[in-house]
SELO-210290 format. One line per field, with one value per residue (C-alpha): x, y, z; residue number from 0; residue in one letter. Coordinates in steps of 0.1 Angstrom, whole numbers, plus 5000, padded with zeros to 4 digits. Layout:
BEGIN
X: X / ... .
Y: Y / ... .
Z: Z / ... .
num: NUM / ... .
residu: a / ... .
END
This chain:
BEGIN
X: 4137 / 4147 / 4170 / 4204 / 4232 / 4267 / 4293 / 4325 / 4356 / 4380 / 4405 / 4400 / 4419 / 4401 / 4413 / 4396 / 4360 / 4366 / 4369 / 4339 / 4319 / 4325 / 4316 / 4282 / 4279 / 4284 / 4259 / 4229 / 4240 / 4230 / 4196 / 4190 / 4185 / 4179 / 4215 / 4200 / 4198 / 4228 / 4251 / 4233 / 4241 / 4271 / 4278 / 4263 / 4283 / 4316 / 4311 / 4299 / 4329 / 4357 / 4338 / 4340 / 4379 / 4383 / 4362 / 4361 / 4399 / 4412 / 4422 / 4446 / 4448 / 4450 / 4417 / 4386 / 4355 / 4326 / 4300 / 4268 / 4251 / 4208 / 4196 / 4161 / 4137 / 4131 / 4159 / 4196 / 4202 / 4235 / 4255 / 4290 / 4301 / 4331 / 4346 / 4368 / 4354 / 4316 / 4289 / 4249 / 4222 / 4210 / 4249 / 4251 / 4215 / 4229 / 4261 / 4236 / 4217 / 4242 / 4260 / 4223 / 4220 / 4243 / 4246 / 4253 / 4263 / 4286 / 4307 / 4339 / 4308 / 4306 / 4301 / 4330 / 4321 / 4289 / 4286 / 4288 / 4259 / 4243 / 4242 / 4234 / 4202 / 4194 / 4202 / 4192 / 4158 / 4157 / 4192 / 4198 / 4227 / 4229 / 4254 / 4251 / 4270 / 4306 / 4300 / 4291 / 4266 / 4252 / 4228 / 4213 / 4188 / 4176 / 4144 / 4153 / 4137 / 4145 / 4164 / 4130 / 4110 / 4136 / 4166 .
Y: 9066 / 9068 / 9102 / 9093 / 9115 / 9118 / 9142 / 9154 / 9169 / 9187 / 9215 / 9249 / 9250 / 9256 / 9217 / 9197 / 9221 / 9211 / 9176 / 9175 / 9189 / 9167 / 9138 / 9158 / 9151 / 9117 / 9113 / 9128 / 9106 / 9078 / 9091 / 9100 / 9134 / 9158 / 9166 / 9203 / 9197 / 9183 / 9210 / 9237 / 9218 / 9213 / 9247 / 9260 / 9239 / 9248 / 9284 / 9279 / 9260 / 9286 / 9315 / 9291 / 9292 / 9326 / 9346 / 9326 / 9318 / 9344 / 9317 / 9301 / 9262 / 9239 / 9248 / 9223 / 9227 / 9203 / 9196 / 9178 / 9163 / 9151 / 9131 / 9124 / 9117 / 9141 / 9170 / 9175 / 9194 / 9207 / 9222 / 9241 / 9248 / 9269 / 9283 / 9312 / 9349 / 9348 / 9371 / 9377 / 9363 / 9402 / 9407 / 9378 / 9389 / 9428 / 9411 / 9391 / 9418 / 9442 / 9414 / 9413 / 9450 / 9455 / 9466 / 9436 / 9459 / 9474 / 9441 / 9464 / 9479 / 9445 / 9448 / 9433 / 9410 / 9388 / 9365 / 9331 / 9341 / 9354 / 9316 / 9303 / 9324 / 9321 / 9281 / 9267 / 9264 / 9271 / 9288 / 9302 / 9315 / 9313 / 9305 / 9273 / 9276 / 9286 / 9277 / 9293 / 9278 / 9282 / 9258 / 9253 / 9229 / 9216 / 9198 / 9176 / 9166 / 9129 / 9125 / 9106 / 9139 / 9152 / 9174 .
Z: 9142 / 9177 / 9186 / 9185 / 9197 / 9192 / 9207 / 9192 / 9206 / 9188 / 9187 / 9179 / 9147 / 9110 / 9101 / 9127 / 9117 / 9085 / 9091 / 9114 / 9087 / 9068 / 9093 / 9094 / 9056 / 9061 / 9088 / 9066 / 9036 / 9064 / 9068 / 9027 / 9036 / 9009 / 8990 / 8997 / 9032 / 9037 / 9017 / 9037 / 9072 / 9059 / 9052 / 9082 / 9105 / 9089 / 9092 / 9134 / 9137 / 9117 / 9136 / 9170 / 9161 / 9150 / 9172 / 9207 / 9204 / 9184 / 9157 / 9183 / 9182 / 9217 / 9228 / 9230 / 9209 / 9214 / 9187 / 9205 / 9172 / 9179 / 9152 / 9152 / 9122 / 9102 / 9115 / 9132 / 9157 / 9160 / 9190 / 9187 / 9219 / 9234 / 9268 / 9247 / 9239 / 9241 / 9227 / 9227 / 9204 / 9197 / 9188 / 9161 / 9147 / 9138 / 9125 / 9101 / 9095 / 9085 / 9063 / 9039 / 9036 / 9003 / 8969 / 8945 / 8921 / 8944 / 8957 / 8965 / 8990 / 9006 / 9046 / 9068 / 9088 / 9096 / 9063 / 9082 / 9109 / 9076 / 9061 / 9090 / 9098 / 9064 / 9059 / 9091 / 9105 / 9137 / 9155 / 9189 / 9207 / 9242 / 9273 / 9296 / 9328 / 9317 / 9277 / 9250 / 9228 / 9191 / 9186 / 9151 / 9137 / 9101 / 9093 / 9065 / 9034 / 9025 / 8991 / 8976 / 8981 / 8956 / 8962 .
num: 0 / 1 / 2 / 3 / 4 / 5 / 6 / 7 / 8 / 9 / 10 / 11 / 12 / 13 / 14 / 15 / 16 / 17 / 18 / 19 / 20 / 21 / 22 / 23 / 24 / 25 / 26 / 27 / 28 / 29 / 30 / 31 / 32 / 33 / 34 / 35 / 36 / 37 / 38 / 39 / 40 / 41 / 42 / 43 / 44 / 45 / 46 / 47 / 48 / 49 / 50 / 51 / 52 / 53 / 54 / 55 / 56 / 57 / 58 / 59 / 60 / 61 / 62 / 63 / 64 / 65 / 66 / 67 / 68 / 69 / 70 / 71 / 72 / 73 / 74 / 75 / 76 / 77 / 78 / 79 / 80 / 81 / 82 / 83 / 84 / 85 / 86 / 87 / 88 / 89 / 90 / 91 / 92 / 93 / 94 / 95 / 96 / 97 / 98 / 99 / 100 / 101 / 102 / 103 / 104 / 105 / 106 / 107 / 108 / 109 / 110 / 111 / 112 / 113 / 114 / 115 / 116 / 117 / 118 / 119 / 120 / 121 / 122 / 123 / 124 / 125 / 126 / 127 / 128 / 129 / 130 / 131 / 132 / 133 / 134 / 135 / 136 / 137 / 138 / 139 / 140 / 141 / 142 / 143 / 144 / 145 / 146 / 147 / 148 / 149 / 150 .
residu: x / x / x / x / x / x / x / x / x / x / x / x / x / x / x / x / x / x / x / x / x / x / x / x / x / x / x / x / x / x / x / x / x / x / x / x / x / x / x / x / x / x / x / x / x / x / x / x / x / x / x / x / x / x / x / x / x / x / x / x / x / x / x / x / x / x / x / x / x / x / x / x / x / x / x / x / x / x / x / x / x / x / x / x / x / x / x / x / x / x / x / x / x / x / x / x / x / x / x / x / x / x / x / x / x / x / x / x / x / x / x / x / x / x / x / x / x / x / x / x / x / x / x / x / x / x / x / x / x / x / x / x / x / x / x / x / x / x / x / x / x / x / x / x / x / x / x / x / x / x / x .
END
């Protein structure tokens, strides 16, 4: 299959990540990825794209978020990027860590914060976090099993 890409623009409210999640589905349903594969990506990008919203515009709508999508046999990559609030790729790491360090016996116990960069380190392949001029990127990526090879 020859790489294609696609970019998507949209604004940084919880609505337009959910309906670019969804597109994402959609997309992988196209290449008869995995159903697997394609609810973790799916997942994954909807929790990049809420903590895009939430944490690099403080949950404040009229912003732009861009989602760069690379789709190439056999894996997606996916890019979320921003302009708001950025971080570090050691600072997402100890929120992920500190998320999988509990009790599940203990859920009242459960650690604040850190769940969504939990998934995605977890659910993702490959994931890096870095900055590009004056953006903010996360960029993840999924090597997908085709729905044949089972789910």
């Amino acid at each position: 299959m020859k790489p294609r890409c696609y970019r998507l623009m949209m604004d940084s409210n919880v609505e337009d990540a959910v309906v670019a999640s969804t597109m994402i589905r959609g997309l992988l349903e196209q290449l008869h990825a995995a159903r697997r594969d394609t609810d973790m990506v799916e997942l994954c990008l909807t929790e990049a794209l809420v903590n895009a919203v939430l944490h690099a515009y403080e949950g404040k709508s009229g912003s732009e978020v861009f989602l760069d999508i690379e789709m190439k046999s056999g894996a997606i990559a996916l890019e979320v990027i921003t302009t708001g609030i950025g971080t570090t790729k050691a600072a997402l790491e100890a929120v992920a860590a500190k998320a999988a360090r509990f009790d599940p016996n203990a859920i009242e116990d459960l650690p604040e914060g850190g769940r969504g960069m939990l998934i995605i380190s977890t659910g993702m392949d490959e994931w890096d976090y870095f900055q590009r001029g004056n953006t903010n990127v996360l960029r993840m990526c999924k090597y997908l099993s085709s729905a044949a090879q089972g789910a």
